[in-house]
LUMZA-664399 format. One record per residue (C-alpha): residue number from 1; chain; z, x, y. Coordinates in nm, 3 decimals, padded with zeros to 5 digits. Each point is the difference from the previous one (the first is absolute). Example, Ala and Ser with C-alpha at 12.3 -4.5 7.8 and 13.67 -1.06 7.14 Angstrom:
REM LUMZA-664399
REC   num   chaine         Z         X         Y
REC     1        A    00.780    01.230   -00.450
REC     2        A   -00.066    00.137    00.344
//
This chain:
REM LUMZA-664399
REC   num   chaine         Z         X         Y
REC     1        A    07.031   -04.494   -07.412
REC     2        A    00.094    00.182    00.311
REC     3        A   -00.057   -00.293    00.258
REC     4        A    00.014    00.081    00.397
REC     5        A    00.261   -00.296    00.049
REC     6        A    00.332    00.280    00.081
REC     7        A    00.223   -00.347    00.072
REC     8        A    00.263   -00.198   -00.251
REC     9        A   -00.227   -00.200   -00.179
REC    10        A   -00.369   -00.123    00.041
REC    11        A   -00.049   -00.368   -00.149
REC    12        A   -00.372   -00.029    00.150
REC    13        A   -00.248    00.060   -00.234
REC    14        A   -00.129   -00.354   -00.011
REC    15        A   -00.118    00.103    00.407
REC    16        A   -00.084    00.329   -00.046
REC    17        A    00.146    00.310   -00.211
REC    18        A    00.086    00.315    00.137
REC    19        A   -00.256    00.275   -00.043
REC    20        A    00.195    00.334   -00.221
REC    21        A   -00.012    00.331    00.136
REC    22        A   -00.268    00.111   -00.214
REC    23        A   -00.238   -00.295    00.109
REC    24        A    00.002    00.082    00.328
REC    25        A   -00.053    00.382   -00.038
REC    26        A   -00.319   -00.094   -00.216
REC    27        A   -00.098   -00.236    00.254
REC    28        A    00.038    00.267    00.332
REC    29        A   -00.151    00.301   -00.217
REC    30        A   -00.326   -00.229   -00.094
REC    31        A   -00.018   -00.017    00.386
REC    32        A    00.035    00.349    00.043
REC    33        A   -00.259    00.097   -00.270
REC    34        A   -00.260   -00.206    00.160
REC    35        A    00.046    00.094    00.350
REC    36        A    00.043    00.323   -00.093
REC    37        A   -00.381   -00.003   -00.211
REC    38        A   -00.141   -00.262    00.265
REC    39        A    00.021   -00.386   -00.029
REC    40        A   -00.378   -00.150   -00.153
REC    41        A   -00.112    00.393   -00.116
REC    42        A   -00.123    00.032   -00.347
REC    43        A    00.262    00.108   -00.159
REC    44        A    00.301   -00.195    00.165
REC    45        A   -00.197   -00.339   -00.102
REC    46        A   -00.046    00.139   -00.349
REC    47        A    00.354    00.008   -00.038
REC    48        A    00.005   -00.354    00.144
REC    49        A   -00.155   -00.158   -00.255
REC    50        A    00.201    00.204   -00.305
REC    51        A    00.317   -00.079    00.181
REC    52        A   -00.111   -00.405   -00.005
REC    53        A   -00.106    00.002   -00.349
REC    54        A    00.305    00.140   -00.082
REC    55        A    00.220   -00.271    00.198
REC    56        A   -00.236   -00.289   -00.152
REC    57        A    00.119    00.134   -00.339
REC    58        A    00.366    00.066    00.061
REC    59        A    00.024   -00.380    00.120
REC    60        A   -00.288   -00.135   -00.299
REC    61        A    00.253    00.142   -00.215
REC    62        A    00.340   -00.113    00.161
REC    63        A   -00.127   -00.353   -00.057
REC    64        A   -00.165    00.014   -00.330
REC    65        A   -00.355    00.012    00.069
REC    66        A   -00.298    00.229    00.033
REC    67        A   -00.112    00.157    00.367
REC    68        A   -00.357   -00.230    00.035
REC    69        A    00.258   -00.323    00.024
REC    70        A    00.166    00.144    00.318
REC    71        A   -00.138   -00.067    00.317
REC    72        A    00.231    00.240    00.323
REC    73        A    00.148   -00.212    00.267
REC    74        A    00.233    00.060    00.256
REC    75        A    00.268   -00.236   -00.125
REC    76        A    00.013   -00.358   -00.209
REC    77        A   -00.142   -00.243    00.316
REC    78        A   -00.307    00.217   -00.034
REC    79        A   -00.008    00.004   -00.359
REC    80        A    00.082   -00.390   -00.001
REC    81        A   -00.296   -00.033    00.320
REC    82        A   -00.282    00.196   -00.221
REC    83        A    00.017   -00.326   -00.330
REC    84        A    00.123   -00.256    00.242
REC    85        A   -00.342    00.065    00.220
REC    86        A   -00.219    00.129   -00.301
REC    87        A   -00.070   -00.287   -00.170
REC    88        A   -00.199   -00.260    00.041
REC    89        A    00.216   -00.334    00.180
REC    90        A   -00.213   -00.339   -00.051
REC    91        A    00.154   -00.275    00.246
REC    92        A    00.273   -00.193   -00.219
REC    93        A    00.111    00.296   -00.194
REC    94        A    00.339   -00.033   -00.046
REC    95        A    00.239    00.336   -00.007
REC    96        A    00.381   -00.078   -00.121
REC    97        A    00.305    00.251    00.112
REC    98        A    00.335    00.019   -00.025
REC    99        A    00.260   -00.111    00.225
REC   100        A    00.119    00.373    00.003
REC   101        A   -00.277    00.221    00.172
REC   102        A   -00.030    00.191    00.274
REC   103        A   -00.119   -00.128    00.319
REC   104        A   -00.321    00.229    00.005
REC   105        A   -00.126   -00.157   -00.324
REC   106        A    00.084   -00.342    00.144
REC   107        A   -00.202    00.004    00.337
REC   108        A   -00.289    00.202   -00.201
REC   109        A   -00.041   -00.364   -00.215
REC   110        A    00.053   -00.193    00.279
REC   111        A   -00.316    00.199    00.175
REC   112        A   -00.210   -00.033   -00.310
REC   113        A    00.069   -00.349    00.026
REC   114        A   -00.131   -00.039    00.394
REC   115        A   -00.313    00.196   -00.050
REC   116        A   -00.124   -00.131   -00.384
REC   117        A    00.207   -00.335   -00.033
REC   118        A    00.212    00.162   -00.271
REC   119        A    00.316   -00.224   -00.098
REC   120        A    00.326    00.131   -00.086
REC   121        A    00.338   -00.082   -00.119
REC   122        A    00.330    00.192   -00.085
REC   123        A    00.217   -00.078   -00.324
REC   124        A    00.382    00.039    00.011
REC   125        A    00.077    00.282   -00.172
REC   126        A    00.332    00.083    00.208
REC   127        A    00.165   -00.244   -00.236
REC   128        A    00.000    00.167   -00.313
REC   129        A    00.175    00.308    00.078
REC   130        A    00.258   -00.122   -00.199
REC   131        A   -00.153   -00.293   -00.243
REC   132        A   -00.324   -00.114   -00.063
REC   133        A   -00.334    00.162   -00.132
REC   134        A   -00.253    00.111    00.273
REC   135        A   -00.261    00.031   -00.195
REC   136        A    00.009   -00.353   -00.067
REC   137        A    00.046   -00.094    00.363
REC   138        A   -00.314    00.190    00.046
REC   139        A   -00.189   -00.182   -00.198
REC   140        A    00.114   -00.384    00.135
REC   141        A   -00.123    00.124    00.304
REC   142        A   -00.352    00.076   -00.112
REC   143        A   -00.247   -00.193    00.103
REC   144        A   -00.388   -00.108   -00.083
REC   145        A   -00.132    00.240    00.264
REC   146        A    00.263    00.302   -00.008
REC   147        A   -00.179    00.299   -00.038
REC   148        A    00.281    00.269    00.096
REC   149        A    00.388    00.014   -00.012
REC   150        A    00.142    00.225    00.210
REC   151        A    00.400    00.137   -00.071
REC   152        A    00.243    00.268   -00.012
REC   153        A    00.066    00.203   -00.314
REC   154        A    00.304    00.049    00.110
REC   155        A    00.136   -00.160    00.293
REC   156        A    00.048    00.141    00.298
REC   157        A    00.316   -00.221    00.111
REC   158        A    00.175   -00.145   -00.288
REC   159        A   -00.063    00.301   -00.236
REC   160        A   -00.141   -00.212   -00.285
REC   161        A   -00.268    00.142   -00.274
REC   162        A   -00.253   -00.213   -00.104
REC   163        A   -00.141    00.014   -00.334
REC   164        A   -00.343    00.101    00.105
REC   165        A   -00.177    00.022   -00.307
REC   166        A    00.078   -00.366   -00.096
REC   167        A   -00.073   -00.143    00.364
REC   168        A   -00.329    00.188   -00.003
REC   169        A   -00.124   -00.134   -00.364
REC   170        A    00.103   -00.364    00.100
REC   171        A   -00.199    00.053    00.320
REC   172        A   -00.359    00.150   -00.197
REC   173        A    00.022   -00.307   -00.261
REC   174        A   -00.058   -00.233    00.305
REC   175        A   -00.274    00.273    00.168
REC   176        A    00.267    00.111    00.287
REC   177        A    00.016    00.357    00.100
REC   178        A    00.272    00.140    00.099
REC   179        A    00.117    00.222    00.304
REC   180        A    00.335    00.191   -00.019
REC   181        A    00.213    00.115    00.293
REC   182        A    00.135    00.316   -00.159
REC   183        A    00.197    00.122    00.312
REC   184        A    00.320    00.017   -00.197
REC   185        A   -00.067    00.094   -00.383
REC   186        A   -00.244    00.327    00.030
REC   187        A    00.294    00.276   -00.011
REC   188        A    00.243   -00.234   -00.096
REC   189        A   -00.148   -00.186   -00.374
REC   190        A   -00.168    00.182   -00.289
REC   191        A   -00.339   -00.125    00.017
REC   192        A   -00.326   -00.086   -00.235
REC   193        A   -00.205   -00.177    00.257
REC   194        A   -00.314    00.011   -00.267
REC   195        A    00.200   -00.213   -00.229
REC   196        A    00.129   -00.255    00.218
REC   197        A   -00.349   -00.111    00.079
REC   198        A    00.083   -00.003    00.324
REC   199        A   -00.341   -00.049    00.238
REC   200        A    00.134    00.156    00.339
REC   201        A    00.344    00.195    00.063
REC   202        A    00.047    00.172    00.349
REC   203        A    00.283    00.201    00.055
REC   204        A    00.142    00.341    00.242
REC   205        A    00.113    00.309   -00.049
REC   206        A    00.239    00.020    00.295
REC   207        A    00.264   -00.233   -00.199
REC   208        A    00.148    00.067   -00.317
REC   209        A   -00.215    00.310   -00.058
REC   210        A    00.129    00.159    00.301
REC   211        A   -00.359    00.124    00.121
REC   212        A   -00.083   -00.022    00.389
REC   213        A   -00.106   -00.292    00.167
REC   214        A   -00.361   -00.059   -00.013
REC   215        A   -00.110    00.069   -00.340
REC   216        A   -00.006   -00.291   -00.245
REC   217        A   -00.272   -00.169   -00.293
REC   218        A   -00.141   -00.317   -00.118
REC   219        A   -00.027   -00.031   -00.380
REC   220        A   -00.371   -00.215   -00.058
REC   221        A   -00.018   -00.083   -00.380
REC   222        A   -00.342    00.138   -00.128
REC   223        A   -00.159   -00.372   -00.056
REC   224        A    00.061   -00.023    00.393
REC   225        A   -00.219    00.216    00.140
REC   226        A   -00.301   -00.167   -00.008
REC   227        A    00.147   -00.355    00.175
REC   228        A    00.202    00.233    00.258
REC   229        A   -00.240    00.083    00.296
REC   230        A    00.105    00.283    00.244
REC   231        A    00.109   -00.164    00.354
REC   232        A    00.105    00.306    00.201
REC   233        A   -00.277    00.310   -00.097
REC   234        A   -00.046    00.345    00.073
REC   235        A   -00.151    00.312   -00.117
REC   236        A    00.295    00.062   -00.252
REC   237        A   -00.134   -00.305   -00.193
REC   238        A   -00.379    00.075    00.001
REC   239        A   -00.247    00.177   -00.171
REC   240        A   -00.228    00.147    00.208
REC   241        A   -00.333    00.134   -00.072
REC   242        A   -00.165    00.353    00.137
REC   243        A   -00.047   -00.175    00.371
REC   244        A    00.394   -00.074    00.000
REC   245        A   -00.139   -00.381   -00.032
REC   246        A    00.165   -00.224   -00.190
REC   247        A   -00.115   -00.108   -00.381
REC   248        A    00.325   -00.179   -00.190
REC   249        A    00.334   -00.036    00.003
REC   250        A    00.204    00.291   -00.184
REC   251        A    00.162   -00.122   -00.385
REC   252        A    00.382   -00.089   -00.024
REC   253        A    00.224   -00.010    00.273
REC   254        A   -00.162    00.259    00.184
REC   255        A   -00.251   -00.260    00.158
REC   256        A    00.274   -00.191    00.240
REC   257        A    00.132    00.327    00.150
REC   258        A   -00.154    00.039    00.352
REC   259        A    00.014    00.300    00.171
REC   260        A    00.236    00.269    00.120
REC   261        A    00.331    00.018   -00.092
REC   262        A    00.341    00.170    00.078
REC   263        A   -00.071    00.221   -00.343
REC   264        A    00.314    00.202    00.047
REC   265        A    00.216   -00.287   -00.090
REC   266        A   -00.206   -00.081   -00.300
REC   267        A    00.149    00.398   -00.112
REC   268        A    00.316   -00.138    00.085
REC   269        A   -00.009   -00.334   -00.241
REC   270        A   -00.115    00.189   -00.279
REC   271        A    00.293    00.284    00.064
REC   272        A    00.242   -00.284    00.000
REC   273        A   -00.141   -00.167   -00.359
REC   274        A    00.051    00.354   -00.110
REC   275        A    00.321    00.002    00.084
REC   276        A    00.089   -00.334   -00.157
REC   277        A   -00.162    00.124   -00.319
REC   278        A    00.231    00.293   -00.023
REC   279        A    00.297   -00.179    00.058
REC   280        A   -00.093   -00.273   -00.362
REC   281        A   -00.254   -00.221   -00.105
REC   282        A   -00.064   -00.344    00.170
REC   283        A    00.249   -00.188   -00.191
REC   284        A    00.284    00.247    00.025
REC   285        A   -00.058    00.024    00.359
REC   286        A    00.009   -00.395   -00.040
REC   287        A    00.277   -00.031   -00.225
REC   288        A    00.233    00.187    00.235
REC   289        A   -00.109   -00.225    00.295
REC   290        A    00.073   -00.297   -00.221
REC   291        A    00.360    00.223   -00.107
REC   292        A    00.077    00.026    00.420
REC   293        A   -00.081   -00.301    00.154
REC   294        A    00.225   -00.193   -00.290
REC   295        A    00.230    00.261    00.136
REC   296        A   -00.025   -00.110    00.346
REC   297        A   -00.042   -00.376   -00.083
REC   298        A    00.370    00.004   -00.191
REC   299        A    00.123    00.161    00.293
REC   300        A   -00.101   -00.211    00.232
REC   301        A    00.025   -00.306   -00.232
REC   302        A    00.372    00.097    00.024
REC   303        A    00.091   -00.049    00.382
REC   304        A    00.115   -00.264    00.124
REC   305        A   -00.278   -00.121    00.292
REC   306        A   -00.275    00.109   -00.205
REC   307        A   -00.259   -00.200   -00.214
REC   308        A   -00.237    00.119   -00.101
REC   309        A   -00.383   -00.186   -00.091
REC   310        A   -00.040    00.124   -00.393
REC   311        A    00.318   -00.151   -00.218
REC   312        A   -00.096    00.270   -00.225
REC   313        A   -00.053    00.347    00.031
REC   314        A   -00.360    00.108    00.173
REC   315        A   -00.314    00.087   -00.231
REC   316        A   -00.053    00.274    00.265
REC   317        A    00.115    00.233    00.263
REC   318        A    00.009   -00.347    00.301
REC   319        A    00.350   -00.128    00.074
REC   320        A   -00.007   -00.289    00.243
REC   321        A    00.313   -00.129    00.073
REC   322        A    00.135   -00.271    00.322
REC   323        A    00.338    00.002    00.174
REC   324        A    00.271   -00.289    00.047
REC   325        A    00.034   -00.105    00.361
REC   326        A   -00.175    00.362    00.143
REC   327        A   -00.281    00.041    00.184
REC   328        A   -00.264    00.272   -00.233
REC   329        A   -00.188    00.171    00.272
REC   330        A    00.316    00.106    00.181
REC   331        A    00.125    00.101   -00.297
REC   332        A   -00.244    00.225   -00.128
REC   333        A   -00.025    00.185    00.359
REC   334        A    00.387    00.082   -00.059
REC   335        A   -00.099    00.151   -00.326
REC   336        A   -00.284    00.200    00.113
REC   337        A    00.281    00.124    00.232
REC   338        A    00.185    00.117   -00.292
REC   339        A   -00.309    00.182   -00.159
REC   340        A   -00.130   -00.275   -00.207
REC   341        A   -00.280   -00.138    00.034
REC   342        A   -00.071   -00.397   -00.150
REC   343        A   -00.248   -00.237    00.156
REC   344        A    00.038   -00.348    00.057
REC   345        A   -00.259   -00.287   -00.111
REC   346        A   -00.072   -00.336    00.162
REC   347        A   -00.126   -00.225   -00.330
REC   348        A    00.274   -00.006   -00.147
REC   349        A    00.224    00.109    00.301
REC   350        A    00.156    00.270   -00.218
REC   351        A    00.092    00.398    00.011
REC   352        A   -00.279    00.215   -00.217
REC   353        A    00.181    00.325   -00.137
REC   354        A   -00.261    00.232   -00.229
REC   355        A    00.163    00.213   -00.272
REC   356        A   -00.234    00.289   -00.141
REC   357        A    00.014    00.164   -00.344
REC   358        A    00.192    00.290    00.258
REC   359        A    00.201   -00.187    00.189
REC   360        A    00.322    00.153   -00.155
REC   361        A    00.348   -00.162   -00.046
REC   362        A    00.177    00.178    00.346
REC   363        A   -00.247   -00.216    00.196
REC   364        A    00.065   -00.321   -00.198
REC   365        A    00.377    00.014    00.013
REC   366        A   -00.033    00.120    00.386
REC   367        A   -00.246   -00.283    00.084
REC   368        A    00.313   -00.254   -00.181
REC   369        A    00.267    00.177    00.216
REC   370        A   -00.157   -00.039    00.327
REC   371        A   -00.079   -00.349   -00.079
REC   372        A    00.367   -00.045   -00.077
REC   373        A    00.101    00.128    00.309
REC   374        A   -00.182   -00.204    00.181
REC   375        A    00.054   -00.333   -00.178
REC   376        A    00.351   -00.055    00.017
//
């Protein structure tokens, strides 16, 4: 893909990926054509609703699913907000986590907890990066009253892949549901979400799929719908008789999407997906991120100073590695200075570099010479 990053190597795409060229023409031309025709006429909102069909079944597809199962958010807290507040908390319920999510997910529990008594509890995960079966963690840490786990396909600081499918069955043979933060693996796995059995996956389009910020889905398996009740609602969700009053909620996903929306960008996701799709299927794109982050990993493995988290090569694109006796944050400023760009993460303290199924070689090896310059 022709990214906008112009600089000696982009290692971000875990934060957000740069939008390509092409992207952001579709995205300033769909502005143009409906200023141009006039915003809310006829036609213009015609095309609106083609142009977010079309995105709902560019992403349905990119994660193995049909277009009723996806619900359009602005990014995965949304997505993870929309199940978290949809169904229906008795006081005692008990929701189980990981020791590895993000802090949004985190103080979201601990609110459902204040306002219905919920209980909660995280599992530690973190410690099988290397050894040990999380999937069987999980399921120690079930209790009598868990209703919902909540975790990370893949996480978002170590770089680990969880075997979803097996985590998810384990969970439904005690009657648990389970909600996925899919920040990191939409753009970056090959997905079947309709035969993982997964209940709730929310994920973005500003990541690994290089879309713009703001457009992003929630995955709601069909036997779902009925327990999930809308918490946020608005005209986009309704059906709405010959008054304009309304008579039901719409079917699928469509029925927790709200109102107006930056619909411009959604143009923009689906231009990127395209774009992905011309480059290889899912698991070639996948394959070569697996192929260049074992490049990077050996690399790094390799200098002195270095260690980094996995002891084995990464099941995807995250590299997370920590420093002997040097401060990270300072560190990763003085790259950015050099043109590349890393980020730094507190749990584990640890650098995060992100290698794409495009991130070529030159940036690798000139990522590993910088670094070597300013080691020793």
């Amino acid at each position: 893909m022709n990214m906008g990053w112009t600089k000696n190597g982009y290692f971000n795409f875990g934060g957000q990926g740069p939008l390509s060229q092409e992207s952001l023409q579709v995205i300033v031309q769909a502005y143009e054509k409906i200023q141009a025709q006039g915003p809310y006429s006829q036609s213009v909102n015609q095309w609106i609703e083609e142009q977010i069909a079309q995105t709902r079944h560019a992403i349905a597809q990119e994660v193995g699913t049909t277009s009723d199962t996806i619900t359009l958010t602005e990014n995965v807290t949304v997505g993870c907000n929309i199940a978290l507040w949809g169904l229906n908390w008795q006081n005692q319920d008990h929701i189980l986590l990981t020791d590895c999510e993000h802090p949004g997910i985190i103080a979201t529990v601990q609110e459902l907890g204040y306002r219905f008594g919920v209980q909660y509890s995280t599992c530690p995960i973190m410690d099988t990066l290397n050894e040990g079966n999380p999937t069987a963690v999980i399921q120690q840490h079930l209790q009598p009253h868990t209703r919902l786990v909540i975790l990370s396909h893949l996480l978002w600081n170590t770089g680990q892949v969880f075997p979803l499918t097996e985590i998810t069955r384990v969970c439904h043979e005690q009657g648990v549901k389970v909600l996925v933060d899919a920040a990191q693996s939409v753009g970056s796995l090959p997905l079947d979400l309709a035969a993982t059995g997964v209940d709730f996956y929310a994920f973005t389009g500003h990541k690994w799929l290089c879309g713009p910020a703001g457009v992003g889905g929630l995955y709601i398996s069909p036997n779902n719908f009925e327990q999930l009740r809308p918490t946020f609602i608005g005209w986009r969700g309704l059906n709405l008789n010959s008054q304009g009053k309304p008579v039901s909620y719409k079917q699928g996903g469509q029925r927790f999407e709200v109102a107006t929306s930056p619909y411009p960008e959604y143009m923009g996701l689906s231009s990127a997906i395209a774009q992905h799709h011309r480059w290889g299927t899912a698991t070639q794109r996948y394959q070569t991120i697996c192929e260049r982050s074992a490049m990077l990993w050996e690399r790094l493995s390799s200098l002195p100073k270095v260690h980094c988290l996995r002891s084995c090569p990464p099941e995807a694109g995250l590299v997370s590695f920590q420093l002997e006796g040097i401060a990270h944050k300072p560190f990763v400023k003085e790259l950015e200075q050099e043109g590349f760009l890393l980020r730094t993460l507190a749990d584990p303290d640890c650098i995060r570099a992100c290698v794409h199924y495009f991130t070529t070689l030159e940036e690798i090896e000139g990522l590993i010479a910088v670094m070597k310059q300013k080691l020793f």
